[in-house]
C-alpha positions in Angstrom: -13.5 -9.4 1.2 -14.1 -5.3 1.7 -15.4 -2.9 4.0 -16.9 0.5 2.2 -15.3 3.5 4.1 -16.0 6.2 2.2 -18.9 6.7 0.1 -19.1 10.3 -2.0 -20.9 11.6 -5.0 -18.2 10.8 -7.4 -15.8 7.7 -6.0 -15.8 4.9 -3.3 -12.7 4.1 -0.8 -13.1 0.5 -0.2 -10.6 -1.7 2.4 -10.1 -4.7 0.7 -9.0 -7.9 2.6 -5.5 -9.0 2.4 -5.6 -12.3 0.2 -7.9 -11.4 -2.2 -7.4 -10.6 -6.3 -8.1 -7.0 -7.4 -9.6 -8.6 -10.7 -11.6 -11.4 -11.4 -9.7 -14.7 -12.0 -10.0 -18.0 -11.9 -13.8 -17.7 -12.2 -13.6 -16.0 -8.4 -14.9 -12.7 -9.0 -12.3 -10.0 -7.9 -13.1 -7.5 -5.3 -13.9 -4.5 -7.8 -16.1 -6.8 -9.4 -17.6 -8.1 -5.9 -18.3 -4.4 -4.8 -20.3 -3.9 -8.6 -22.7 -7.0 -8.0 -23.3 -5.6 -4.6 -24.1 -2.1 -5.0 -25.4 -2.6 -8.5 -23.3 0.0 -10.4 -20.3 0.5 -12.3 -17.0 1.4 -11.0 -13.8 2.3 -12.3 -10.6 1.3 -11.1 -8.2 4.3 -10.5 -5.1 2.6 -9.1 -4.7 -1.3 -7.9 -3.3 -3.4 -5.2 -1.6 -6.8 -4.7 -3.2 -9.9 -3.9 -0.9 -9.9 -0.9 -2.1 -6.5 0.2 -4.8 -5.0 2.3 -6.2 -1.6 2.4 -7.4 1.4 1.0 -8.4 1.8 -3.0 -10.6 4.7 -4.7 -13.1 3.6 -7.2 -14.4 6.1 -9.2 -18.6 6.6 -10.1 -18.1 7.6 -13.7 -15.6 7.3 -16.6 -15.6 11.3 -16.0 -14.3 10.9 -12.2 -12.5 8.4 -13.5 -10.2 10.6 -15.9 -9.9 13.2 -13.2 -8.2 10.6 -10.7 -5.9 9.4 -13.3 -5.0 12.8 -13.8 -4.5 13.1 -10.1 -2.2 10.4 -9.8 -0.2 11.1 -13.2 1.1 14.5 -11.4 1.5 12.7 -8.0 -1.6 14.1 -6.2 -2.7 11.5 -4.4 0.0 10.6 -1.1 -0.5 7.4 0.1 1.1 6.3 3.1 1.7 2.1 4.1 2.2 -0.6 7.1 4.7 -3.0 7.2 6.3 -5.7 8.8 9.5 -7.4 8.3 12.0 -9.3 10.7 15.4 -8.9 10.9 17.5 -6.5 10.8 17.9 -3.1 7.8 20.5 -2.6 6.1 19.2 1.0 7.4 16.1 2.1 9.8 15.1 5.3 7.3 16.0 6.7 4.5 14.6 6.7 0.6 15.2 3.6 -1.0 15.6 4.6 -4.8 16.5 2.7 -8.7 15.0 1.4 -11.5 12.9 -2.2 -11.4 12.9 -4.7 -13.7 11.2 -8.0 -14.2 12.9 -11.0 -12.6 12.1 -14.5 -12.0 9.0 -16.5 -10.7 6.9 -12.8 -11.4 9.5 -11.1 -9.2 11.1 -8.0 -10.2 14.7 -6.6 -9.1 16.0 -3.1 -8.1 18.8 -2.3 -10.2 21.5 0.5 -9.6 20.4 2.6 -12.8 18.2 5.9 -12.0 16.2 6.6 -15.6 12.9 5.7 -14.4 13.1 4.9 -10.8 10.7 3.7 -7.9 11.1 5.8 -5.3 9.9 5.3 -1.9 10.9 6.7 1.7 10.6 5.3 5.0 10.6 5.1 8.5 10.9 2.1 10.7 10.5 1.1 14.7 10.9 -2.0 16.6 7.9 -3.3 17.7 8.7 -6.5 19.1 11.9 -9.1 19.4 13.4 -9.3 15.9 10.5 -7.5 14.2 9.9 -3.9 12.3 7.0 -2.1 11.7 7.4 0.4 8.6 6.0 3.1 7.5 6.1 3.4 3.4 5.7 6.8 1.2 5.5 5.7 -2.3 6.4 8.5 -4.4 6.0 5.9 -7.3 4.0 3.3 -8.3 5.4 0.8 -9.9 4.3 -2.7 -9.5 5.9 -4.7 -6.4 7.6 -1.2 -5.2 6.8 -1.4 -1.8 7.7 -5.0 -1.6 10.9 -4.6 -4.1 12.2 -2.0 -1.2 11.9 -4.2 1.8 13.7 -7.2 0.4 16.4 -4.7 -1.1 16.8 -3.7 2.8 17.8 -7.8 3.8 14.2 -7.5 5.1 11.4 -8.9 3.3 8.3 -8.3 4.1 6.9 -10.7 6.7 4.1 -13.2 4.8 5.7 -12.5 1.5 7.5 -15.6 0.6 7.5 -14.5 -3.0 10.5 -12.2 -2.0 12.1 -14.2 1.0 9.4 -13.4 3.6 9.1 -15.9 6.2 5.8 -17.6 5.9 2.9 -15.9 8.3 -0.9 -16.0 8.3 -0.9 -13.2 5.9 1.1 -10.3 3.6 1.7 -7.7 5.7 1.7 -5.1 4.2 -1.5 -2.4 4.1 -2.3 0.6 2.6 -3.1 2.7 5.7 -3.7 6.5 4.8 -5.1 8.2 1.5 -4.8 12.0 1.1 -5.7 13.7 -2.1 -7.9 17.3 -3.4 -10.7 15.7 -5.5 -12.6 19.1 -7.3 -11.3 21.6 -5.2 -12.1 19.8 -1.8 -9.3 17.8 0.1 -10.2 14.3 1.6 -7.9 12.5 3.8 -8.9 8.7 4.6 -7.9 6.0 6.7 -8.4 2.4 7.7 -6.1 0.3 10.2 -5.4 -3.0 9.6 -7.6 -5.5 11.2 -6.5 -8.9 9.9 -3.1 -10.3 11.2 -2.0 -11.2 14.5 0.9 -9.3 14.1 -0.7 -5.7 13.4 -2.7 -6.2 16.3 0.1 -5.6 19.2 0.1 -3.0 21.8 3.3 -1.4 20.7 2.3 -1.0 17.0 -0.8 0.3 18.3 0.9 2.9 20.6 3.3 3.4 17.3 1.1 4.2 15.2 -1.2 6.6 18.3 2.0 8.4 19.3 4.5 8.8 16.4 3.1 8.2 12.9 -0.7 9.0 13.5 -0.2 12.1 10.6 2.9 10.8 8.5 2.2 14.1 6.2 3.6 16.2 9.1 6.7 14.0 9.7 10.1 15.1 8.6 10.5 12.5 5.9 14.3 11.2 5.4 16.0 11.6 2.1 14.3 14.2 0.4 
């Protein structure tokens, strides 16, 4: 369900499994609440991810941490940087992909054309086998479905997510790979590779992510 990476004095970095609920439903308990019966503490959420998606979440010690990280992120302090997979072809390989969202259908939501508060995400992208794209995602938003809203507005859903046109798979892919943030005047910088899906485990998206994108905060990000 998780994997502990990190553990300080004031917050947690958990990777949580791809497929499993942030909070508890369904009388399953979620994986916040899975990592409290474990360690037997209380943590508080700071930021959330998808069902669908795996990776890297901060949950904070104390309601005080707590406050400080939602601070953080309500001034944009905390970058966090995300795999894909999609097949097909993009509309375009880089760029920012930027609009307004609004709910949809079936729990979907759309992009729309209007800019008053808009999701705003930039990317680069890389073949990585016949007829499928690796992509890596800067979120300088984060509003709900973003990262998954700007795939399918490329013609290129991500692959797994069949909630947006994906083609079925053995899982989401999409992770949340790299976490950088200063946390009380000390800078912390984490990172956890994906480890479930037969797709992130190729030898190209390996040497992809060894070569080019290993520090995406030192890339020359498109559309600025």
């Amino acid at each position: 369900m998780y994997r502990i990476i990190a553990d300080e004095t004031d917050f947690l970095v958990i990777d949580k499994a791809p497929g499993v609920h942030f909070h508890s439903q369904d009388g399953s308990a979620g994986v916040v609440a899975q990592v409290e019966s474990d360690l037997g503490i209380d943590l508080y959420p700071v930021h959330r991810l998808d069902t669908l998606t795996s990776g890297l979440i901060i949950l904070a010690k104390s309601s005080a941490a707590a406050a400080d990280f939602t601070e953080l992120f309500s001034r944009h302090g905390v970058q966090k940087y995300y795999l894909a997979l999609a097949k097909g072809k993009p509309k375009k390989k880089q760029g920012k992909i930027a609009g307004d969202m609004a709910k949809s259908r079936r729990s979907q939501y759309k992009l729309l054309r209007t800019m008053e508060n808009p999701a705003v995400t930039q990317f680069f992208s890389a073949s990585v086998a016949e007829g499928l794209r690796a992509y890596l995602l800067k979120p300088l938003t984060g509003k709900t479905h973003q990262l998954r809203v700007a795939l399918a507005s490329l013609g290129t859903p991500i692959l797994g997510d069949t909630l947006y046109g994906g083609e079925s798979s053995d899982r989401g892919y999409l992770h949340a790979w790299q976490l950088e943030f200063q946390f009380r005047s000390r800078d912390y910088r984490f990172e956890s590779k994906p480890s479930v899906g037969e797709a992130f485990c190729s030898d190209t998206l390996s040497q992809q992510l060894k070569n080019d994108w290993c520090n995406p905060s030192d890339l020359e990000w498109p559309g600025r």
